[in-house]
C-alpha positions in Angstrom: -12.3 62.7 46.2 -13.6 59.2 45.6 -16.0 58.1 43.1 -20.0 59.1 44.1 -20.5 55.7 44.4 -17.8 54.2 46.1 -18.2 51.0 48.4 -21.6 50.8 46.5 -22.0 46.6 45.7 -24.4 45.7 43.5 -25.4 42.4 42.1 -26.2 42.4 38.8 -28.3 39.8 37.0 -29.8 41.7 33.8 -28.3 40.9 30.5 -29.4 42.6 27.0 -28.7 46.5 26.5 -31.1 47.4 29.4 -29.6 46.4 32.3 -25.9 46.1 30.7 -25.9 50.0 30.2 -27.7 50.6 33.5 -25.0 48.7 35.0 -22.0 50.0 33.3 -23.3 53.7 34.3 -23.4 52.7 37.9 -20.0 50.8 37.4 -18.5 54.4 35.8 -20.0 56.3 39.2 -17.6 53.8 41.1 -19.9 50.9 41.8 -18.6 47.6 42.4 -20.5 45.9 39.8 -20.7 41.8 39.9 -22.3 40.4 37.0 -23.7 37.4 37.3 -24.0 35.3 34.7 -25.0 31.9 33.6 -22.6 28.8 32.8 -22.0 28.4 29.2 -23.0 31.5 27.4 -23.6 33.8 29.7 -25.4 37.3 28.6 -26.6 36.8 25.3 -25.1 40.2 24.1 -21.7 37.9 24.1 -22.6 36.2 20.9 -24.6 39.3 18.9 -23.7 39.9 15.7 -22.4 41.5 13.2 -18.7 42.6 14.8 -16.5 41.2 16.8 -12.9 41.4 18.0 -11.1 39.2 18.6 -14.2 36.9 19.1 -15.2 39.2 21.3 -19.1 41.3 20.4 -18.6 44.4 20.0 -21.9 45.3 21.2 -21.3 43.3 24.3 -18.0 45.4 24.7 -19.7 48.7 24.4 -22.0 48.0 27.4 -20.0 46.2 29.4 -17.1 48.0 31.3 -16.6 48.6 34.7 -17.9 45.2 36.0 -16.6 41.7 37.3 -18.0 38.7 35.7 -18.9 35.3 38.0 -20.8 32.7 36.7 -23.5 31.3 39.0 -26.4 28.9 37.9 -29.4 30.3 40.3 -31.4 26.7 39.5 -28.2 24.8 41.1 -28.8 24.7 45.3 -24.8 25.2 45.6 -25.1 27.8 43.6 -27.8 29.7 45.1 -26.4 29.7 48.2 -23.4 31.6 46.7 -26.0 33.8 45.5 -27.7 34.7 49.0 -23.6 35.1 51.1 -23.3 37.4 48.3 -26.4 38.9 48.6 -25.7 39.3 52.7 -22.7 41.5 52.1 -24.3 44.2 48.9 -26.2 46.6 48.7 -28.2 46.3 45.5 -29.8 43.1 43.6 -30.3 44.6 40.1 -32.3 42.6 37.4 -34.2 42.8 34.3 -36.4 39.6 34.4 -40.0 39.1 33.2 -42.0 39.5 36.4 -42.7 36.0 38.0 -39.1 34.4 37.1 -37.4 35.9 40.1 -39.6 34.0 42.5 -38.9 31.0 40.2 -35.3 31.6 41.0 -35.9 32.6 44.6 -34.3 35.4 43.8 -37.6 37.8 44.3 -37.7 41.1 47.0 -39.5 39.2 49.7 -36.6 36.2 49.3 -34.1 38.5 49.4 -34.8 40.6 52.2 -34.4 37.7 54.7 -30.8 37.1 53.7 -30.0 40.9 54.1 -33.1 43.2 55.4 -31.6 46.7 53.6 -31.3 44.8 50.2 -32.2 47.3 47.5 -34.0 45.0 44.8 -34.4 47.0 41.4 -36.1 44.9 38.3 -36.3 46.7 34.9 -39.1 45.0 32.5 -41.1 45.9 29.6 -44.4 46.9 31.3 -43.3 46.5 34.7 -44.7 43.8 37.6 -49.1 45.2 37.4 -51.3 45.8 34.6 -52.8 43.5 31.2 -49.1 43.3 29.7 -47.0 42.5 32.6 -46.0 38.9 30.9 -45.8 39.3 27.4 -42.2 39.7 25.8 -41.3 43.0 24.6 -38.1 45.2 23.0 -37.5 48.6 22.3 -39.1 48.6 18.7 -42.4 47.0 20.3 -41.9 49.6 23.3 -41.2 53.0 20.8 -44.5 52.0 18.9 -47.0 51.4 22.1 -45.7 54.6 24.0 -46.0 56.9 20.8 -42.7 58.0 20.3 -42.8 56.2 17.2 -45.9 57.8 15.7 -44.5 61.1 15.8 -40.9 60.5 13.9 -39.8 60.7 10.4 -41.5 62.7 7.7 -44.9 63.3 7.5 -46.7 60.7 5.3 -44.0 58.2 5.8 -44.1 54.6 7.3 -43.5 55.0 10.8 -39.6 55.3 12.1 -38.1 53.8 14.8 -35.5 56.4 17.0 -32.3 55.5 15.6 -30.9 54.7 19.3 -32.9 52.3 21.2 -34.5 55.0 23.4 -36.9 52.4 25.2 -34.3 50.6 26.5 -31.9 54.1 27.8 -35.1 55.5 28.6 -35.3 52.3 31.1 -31.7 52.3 31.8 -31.6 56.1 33.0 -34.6 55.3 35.0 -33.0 52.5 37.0 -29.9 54.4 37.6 -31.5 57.2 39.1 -33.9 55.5 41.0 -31.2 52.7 42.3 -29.2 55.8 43.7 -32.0 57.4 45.3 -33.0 54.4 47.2 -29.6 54.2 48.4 -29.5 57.8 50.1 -32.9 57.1 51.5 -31.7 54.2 52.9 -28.6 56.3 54.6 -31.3 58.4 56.2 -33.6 55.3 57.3 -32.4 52.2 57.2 -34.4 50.8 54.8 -34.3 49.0 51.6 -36.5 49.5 48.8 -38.1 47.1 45.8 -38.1 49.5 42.4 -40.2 48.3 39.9 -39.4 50.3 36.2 -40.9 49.4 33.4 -39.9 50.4 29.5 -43.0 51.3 28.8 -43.3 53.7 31.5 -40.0 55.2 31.1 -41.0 56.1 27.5 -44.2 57.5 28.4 -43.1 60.3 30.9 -41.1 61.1 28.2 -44.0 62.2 25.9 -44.2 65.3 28.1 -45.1 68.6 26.5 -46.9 66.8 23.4 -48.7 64.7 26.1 -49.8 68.1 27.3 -50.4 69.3 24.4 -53.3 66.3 23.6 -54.8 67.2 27.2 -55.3 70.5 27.2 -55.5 71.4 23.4 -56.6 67.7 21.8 -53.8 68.0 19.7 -53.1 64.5 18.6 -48.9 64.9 17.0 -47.8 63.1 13.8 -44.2 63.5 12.8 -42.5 66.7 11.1 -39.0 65.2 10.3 -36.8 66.9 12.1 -38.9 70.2 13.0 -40.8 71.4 15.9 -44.0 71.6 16.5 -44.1 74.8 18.2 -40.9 77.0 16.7 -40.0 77.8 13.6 -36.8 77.7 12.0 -35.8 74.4 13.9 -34.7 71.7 11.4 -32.5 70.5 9.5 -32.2 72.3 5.7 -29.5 71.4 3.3 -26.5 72.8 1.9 -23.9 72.3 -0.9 -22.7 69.1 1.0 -24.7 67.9 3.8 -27.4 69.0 6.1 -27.0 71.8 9.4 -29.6 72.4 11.7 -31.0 75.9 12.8 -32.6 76.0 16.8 -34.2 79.8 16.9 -35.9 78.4 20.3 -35.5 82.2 21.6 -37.0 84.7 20.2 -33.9 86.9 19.9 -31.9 84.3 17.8 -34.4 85.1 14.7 -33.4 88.6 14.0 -29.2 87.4 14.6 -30.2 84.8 11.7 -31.8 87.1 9.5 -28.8 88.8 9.7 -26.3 86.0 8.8 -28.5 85.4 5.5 -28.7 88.7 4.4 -32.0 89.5 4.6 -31.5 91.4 8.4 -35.5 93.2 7.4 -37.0 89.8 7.8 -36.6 90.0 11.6 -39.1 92.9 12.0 -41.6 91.6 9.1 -45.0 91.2 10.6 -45.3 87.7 9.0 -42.4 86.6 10.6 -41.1 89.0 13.8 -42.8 86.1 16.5 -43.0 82.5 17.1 -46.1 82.3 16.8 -46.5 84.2 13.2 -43.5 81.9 12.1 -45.5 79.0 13.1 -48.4 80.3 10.7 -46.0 81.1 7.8 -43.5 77.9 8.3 -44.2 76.9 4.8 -42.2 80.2 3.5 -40.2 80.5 6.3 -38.6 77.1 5.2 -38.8 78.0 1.6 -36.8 81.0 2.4 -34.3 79.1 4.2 -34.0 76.2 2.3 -33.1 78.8 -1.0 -30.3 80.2 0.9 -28.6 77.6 3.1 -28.4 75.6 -0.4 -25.5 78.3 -1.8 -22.9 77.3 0.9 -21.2 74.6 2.5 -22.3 73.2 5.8 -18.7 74.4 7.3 -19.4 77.9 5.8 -22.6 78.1 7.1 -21.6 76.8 11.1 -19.3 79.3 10.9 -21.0 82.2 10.0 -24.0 81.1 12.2 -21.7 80.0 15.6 -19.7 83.6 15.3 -23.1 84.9 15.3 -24.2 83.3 18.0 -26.9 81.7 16.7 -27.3 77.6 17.7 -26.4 75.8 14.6 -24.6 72.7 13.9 -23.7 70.4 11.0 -25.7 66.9 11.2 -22.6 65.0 11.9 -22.1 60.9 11.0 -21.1 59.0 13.7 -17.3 59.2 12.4 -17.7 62.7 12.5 -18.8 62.5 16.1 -15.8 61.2 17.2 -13.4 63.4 15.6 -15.2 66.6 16.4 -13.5 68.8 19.2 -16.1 69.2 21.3 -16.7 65.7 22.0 -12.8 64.8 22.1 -12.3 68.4 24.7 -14.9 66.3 26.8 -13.2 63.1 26.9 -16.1 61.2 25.5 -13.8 58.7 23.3 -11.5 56.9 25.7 -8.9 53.6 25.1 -9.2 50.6 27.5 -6.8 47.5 26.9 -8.4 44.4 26.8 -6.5 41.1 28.0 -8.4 39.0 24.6 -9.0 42.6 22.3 -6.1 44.5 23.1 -6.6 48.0 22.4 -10.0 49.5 21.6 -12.4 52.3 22.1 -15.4 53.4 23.8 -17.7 56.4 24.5 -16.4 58.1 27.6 -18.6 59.0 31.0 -20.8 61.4 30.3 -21.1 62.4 34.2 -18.1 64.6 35.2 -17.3 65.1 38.6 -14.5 67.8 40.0 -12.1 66.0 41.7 -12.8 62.8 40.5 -11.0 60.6 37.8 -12.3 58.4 35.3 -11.4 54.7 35.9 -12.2 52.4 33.6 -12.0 48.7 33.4 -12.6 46.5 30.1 -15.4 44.2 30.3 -15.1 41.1 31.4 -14.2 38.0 30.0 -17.2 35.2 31.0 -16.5 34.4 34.2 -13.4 35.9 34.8 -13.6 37.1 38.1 -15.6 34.3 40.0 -12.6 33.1 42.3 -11.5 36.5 42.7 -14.7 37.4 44.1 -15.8 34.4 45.8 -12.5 34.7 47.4 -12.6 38.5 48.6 -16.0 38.8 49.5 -17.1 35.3 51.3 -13.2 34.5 51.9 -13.8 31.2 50.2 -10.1 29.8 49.3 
């Protein structure tokens, strides 16, 4: 079986962590992914600190597989005419621009569409091509605090807390991905291109959902609860003898199984306790409860006890712990690519798994690295 997205071109023209992960997911689904970039530096993730290898970012490298690197200067006429034979032979023109620059570059829907009439234009901004903000500058910290994700994480009482992943941006990314492959199976079934227009903003927005719903229909306005939930109890993190598990009861059967593991198996039919809802009331002592025993054992002692239970549990990990734990190694989520500059090194694996179908992966590029190849291959230009 070949990749989902095989014989899928796509041009792409973002740069940051926006449109480099978009792009690397679509280059993973077996996209032909051609990124263009400019003379010189190209994306600025090349040169962003703090680690490198071999010169090399290592954030650049994390984003970055899976694609072909040509260098094009848009402003240049020669160029730009490179730009539109490529366009005439893909299928997507992918870009993460402020709106208005793209008709600066004449590289804009309406432009496009001449040179190849089923041209599939996606731009990713901040607050998309309409409304008050479409201009201004903004990044994923600027985005987490407008869309309220921000105001309702960390503890209560504390400064504010950005999501320790730039979730804007993903949000964004996942978005594009989605919507990229959708336009190109309605454009199997019509013909048709498409111009998608996401914004960050947006993306983080729809995300709100339930507690969205829960300020339109109840006028519940959220503020953060660490790592709890706002409508189950136990589901948090609570300490033990050498680091932190969490506890998900998000069923109503798991709370009598955990009364059990903890000794105290009459607490699942106590009055003050035997539903969601009377947990929610009595959280404070349902915590206190917890918190006194979950302290007496290890984290290790406790996932055990609580997985051969049944109950879902698991220890807050570090990121080195991620990527030793057998779950995440059983799913092939840590891979080794060999890079002609970096040699070996690793990555997080594809997170889509399809029967049939192999992971391939290819090291990012090197600036420029593929321009003759694929001025040669796909214009025929010796």
């Amino acid at each position: 079986m070949v990749p989902l997205l095989s014989g899928v071109r796509i041009l792409d023209l973002t740069r940051m962590l926006t449109g480099d992960y978009a792009a690397m997911l679509l280059g993973d689904l077996g996209a032909e992914v051609i990124k263009v970039e400019t003379p010189g530096t190209g994306d600025p993730l090349r040169q962003m600190p703090p680690h490198f290898l071999e010169g090399e970012s290592a954030y650049f490298l994390s984003i970055n597989r899976n694609k072909k690197s040509i260098v094009l200067d848009l402003k240049v006429p020669g160029d730009k005419e490179t730009f539109y034979e490529l366009v005439k032979k893909s299928d997507v023109v992918f870009d993460n621009f402020r709106p208005g620059i793209l008709e600066k570059l004449g590289a804009d829907y309406e432009t496009l569409k001449r040179h190849n009439p089923k041209i599939i234009c996606c731009s990713i901004s901040s607050y998309g091509k309409t409304g008050p903000y479409k201009e201004q500058p903004g990044f994923d910290l600027v985005l987490q605090a407008l869309s309220g994700s921000m105001s309702i994480t960390g503890d209560p009482g504390r400064a504010p807390v950005r999501l320790g992943i730039p979730m804007g941006d993903l949000a964004g990314s996942m978005f594009a991905v989605f919507s990229i492959t959708s336009a190109l199976y309605n454009r199997e079934q019509t013909g048709e291109g498409a111009n998608i227009d996401i914004s960050l903003l947006d993306s983080l927005v729809s995300m709100l959902t339930y507690v969205a719903e829960y300020y339109f229909i109840g006028n519940q306005i959220s503020e953060p609860i660490g790592s709890g939930h706002m409508s189950v109890v136990p589901y948090r993190a609570y300490e033990t003898k050498n680091g932190y598990i969490v506890i998900a009861v998000f069923v109503e059967k798991f709370w009598q199984i955990l009364c059990n593991v903890i000794g105290e198996p009459q607490l699942g039919a106590d009055e003050r306790y035997n539903s969601t809802a009377k947990r929610l009331e009595n959280r404070e002592q349902v915590d206190k409860l917890l918190e006194e025993k979950f302290i007496t054992k290890t984290k290790e002692e406790w996932v055990k006890l609580l997985h051969e239970a049944g109950v879902p549990a698991a220890p807050v990990n570090r990121i080195d712990e991620v990527f030793s734990d057998p779950q995440v190694l059983a799913r092939d989520m840590l891979v080794e690519l060999e890079h002609k500059k970096c040699g070996k090194f690793k990555m997080i694996g594809n997170p889509v798994k399809v029967e049939g179908v192999e992971d391939k992966f290819k090291p990012p590029p090197l600036l420029g690295e593929h321009t003759e190849d694929v001025l040669n291959e796909v214009l025929g230009k010796k």
